[in-house]
C-alpha positions in Angstrom: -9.3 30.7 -23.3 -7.5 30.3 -19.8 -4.2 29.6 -20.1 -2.5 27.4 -17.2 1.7 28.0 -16.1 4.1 25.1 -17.2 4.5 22.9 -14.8 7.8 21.4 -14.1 7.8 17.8 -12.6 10.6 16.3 -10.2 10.7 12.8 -9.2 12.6 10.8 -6.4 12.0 7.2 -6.4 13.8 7.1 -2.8 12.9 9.4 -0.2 13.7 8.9 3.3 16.3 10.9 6.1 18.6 11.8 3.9 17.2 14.4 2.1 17.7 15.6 -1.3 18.0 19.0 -3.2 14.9 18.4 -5.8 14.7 21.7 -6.8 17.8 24.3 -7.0 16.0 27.6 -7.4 13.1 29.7 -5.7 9.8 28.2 -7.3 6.4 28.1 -6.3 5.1 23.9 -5.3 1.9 23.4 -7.1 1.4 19.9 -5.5 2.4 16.5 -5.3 1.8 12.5 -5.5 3.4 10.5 -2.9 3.1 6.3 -2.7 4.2 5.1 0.9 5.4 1.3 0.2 5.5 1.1 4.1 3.2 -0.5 6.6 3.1 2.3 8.9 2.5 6.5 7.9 6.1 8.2 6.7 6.4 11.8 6.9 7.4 13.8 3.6 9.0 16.5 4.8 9.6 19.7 2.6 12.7 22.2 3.1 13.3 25.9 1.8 16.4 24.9 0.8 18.8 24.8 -1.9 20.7 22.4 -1.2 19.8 18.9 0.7 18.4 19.3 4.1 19.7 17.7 7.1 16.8 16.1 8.3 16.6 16.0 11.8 18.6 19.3 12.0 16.6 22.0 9.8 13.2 23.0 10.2 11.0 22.2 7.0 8.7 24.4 5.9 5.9 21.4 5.6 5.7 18.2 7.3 2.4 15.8 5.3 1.5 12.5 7.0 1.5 9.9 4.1 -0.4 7.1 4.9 0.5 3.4 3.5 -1.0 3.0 -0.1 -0.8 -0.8 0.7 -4.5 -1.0 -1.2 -2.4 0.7 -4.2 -3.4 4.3 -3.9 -1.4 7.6 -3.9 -2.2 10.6 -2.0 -2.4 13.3 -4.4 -2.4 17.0 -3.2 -2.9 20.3 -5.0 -1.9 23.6 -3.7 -3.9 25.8 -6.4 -1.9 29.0 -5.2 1.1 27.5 -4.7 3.5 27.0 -1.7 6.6 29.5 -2.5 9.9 28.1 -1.2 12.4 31.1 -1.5 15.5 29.3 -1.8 14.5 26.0 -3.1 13.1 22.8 -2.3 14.2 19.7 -0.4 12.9 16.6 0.4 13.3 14.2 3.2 10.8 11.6 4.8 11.2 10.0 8.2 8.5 7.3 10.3 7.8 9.8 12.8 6.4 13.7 11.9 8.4 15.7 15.1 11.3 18.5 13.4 14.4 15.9 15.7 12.9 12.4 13.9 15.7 10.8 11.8 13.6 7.5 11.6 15.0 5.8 8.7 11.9 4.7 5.8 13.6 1.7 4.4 14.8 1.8 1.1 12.3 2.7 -1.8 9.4 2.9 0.7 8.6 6.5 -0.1 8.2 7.5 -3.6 7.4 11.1 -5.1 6.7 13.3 -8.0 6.2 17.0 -7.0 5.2 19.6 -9.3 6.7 23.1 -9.3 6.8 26.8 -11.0 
């Protein structure tokens, strides 16, 4: 019998330029499920940091288009190795996908539960 890691989930109900510290250690990102309340695409962008990003400032490691989920869907994705983030992970989202955009989602537009080892 195959025996799977423990996931560990982490969710932010408000996700926009000013980015959070989601997770405070290294660990491996074994995916994600994002719901964009917005009518246009937001950016989830995703920081090998420790402590909150400053979006617009810091490179992130992974920038993911999220389309509007105005039919009610979520975009899932699954990273089956894992993305490792050395120092930890932070998460900001903006309404443009360049490093410099500090485009402001409004509140509670962007909504996400990663899933990290």
């Amino acid at each position: 019998m195959e025996t799977f890691p423990r996931l560990i989930p982490s969710t932010n109900l408000d996700v926009d330029e000013s980015a959070t510290a989601d997770v405070t250690r290294p660990a491996a990102l074994k995916g994600f499920i994002a719901n964009n309340k917005n009518a246009g695409t937001l950016y989830l962008k995703v920081y090998n940091k420790v402590t909150a990003a400053t979006v617009g400032a810091d490179t992130p490691l992974l920038t993911i288009g999220i389309p509007p989920t105005v039919t009610g869907g979520l975009t899932q994705v699954v990273f089956e190795e894992g993305v490792f983030f050395s120092a930890g992970i932070s998460l900001g989202a903006t309404t443009a996908a360049a490093v410099a955009d500090t485009g402001a989602p409004s509140a509670n537009d962007m909504n996400t539960t990663i899933f990290f080892e």
